[in-house]
C-alpha positions in Angstrom: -0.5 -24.1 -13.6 -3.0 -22.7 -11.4 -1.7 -24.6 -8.5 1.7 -22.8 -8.6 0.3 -19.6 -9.0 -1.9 -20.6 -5.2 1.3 -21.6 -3.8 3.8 -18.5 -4.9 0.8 -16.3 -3.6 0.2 -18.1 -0.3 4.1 -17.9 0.3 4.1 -14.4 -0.6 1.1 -13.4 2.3 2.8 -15.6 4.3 6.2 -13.9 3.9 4.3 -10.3 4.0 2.7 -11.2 7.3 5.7 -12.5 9.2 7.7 -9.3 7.6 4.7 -7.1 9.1 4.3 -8.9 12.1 8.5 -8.2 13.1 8.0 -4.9 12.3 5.6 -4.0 13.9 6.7 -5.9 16.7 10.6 -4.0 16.4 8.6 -0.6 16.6 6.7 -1.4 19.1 9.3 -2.8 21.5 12.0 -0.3 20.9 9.5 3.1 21.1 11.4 3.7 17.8 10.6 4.5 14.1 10.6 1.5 11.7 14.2 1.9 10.1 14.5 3.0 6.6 17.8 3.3 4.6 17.3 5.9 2.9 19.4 6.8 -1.3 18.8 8.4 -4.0 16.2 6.4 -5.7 14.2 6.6 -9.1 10.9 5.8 -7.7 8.9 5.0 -11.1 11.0 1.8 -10.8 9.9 0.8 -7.4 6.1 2.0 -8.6 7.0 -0.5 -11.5 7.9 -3.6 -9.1 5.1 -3.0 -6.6 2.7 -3.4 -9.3 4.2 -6.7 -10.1 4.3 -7.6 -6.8 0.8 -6.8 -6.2 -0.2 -8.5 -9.8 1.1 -11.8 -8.6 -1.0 -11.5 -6.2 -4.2 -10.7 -7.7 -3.7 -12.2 -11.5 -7.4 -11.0 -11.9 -6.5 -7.5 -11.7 -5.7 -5.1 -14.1 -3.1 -2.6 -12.6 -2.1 0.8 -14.4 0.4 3.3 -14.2 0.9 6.6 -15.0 4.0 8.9 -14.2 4.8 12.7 -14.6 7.1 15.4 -13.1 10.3 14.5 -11.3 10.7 11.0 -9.7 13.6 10.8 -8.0 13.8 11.4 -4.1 15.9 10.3 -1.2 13.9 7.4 0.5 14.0 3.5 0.6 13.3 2.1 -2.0 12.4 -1.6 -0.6 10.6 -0.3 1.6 8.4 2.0 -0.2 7.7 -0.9 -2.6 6.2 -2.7 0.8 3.8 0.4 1.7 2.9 0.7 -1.8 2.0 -3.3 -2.6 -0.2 -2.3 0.5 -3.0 -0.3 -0.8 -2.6 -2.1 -4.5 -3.1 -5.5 -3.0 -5.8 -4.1 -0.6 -7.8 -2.7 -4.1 -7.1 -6.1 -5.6 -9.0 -7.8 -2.9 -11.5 -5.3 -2.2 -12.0 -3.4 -5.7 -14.2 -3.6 -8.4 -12.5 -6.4 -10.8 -14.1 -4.8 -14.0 -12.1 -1.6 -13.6 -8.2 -0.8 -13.7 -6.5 -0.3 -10.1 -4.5 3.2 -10.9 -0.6 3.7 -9.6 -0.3 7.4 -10.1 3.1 9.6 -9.6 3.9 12.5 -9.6 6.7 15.2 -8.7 7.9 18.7 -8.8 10.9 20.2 -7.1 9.3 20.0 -3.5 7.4 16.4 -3.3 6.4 13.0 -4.8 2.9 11.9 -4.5 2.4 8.6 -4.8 -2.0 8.0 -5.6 -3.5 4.2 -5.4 -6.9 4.8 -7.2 -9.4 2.2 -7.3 -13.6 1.5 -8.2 -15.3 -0.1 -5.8 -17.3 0.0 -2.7 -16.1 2.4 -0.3 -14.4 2.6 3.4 -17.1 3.9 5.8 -16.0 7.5 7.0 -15.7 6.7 10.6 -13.0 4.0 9.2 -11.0 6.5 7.3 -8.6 7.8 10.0 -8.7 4.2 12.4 -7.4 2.2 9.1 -3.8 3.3 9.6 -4.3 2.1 13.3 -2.8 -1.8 14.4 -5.1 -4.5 14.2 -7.6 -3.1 12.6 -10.1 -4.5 9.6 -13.2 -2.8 8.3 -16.0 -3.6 6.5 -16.4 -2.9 2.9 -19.4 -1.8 1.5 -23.0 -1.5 3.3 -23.4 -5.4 3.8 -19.9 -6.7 4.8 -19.0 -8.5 7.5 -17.3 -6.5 10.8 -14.0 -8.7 9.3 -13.7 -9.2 5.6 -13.4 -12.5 5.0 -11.2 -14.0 3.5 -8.8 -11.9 4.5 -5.2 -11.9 3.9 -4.0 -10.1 6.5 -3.7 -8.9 10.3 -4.8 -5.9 9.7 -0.9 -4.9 10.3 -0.7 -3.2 6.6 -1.5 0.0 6.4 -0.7 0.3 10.1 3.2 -0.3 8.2 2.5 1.4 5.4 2.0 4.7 7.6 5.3 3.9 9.5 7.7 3.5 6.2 5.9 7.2 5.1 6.6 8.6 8.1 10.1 7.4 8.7 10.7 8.5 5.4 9.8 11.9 6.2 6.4 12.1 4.4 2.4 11.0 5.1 -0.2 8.9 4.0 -3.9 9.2 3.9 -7.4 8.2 2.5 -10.4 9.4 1.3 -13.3 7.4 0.2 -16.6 7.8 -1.6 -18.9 4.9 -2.5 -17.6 4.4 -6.1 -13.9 4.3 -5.4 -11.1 4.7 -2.9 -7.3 6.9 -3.1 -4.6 6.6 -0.9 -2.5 9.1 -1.4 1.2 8.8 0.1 3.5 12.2 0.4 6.9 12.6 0.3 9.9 15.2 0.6 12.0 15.0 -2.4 14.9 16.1 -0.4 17.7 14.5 -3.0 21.2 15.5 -2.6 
């Protein structure tokens, strides 16, 4: 049993990584925006399925969601599932295991906001802004290693994660104390 479960979530980093590695590749090629298709969408479904996505890959983990307001918006869905497995997967590796990872969202007639709350030892403050950046990994807490080890990533993520917000009209950010972590992602309702 607990051999499949290894071998779905090593295929699934694998798959993420290549995914990420194209993209970033495509926008950095072309000069251009990562492309997003954006619809009508109900995001509390796509908030549902990235918590599943990012479950599989930390079975450990105990995810939460709460929604509220209005939850539909023009954006892509597949893709927003991909920046928000992002910060979920990223508390699932680096969080506190005893506490719920929290999925909030939220809307009113202008935007969504989109909150990925977790316990745990915090990004240092000079990190906060360079995180989004390519390549990058930082330590986590006061005694980790320069690169988090193991880690399951490039450090391509959130460097993605901050192109699908920003092609899809909206932001994402951070902030960081030493008992827990938000990412907060922002987004234009703009539905026809």
């Amino acid at each position: 049993m607990q051999l499949g479960i290894d071998i779905k979530r090593s295929a699934h980093d694998m798959t993420n990584m290549v995914d990420n590695m194209l993209a970033y590749s495509r926008t950095r090629l072309s000069g251009v925006s990562l492309p997003v298709h954006a619809q009508p969408a109900a995001l509390a479904g796509t908030c549902v399925d990235a918590i599943a996505d990012a479950q599989s890959l930390h079975p450990l983990c105990h995810f939460q969601m709460h929604a509220d307001g209005r939850l539909d918006a023009d954006l892509d869905p597949d893709r927003m599932r991909q920046l928000l497995v992002n910060p979920l997967a990223n508390a699932g590796q680096h969080g506190n295991r005893e506490s719920s990872i929290r999925l909030h969202a939220s809307g009113d007639e202008r935007e969504t906001v989109l909150s990925v709350v977790n316990q745990g030892p915090g990004i240092p403050p000079e990190y906060l802004q360079s995180i989004f950046d390519a390549l990058v990994h930082v330590p986590v807490g006061p005694d980790a290693p320069a690169r988090p080890l193991p880690s399951l990533g490039l450090g391509l993520g959130l460097h993605i994660a901050r192109e699908i917000a920003s092609a899809d009209r909206g932001s994402i950010d951070a902030e960081s104390s030493s008992e827990s972590t938000t990412f907060r992602v922002r987004l234009t309702r703009h539905v026809r």
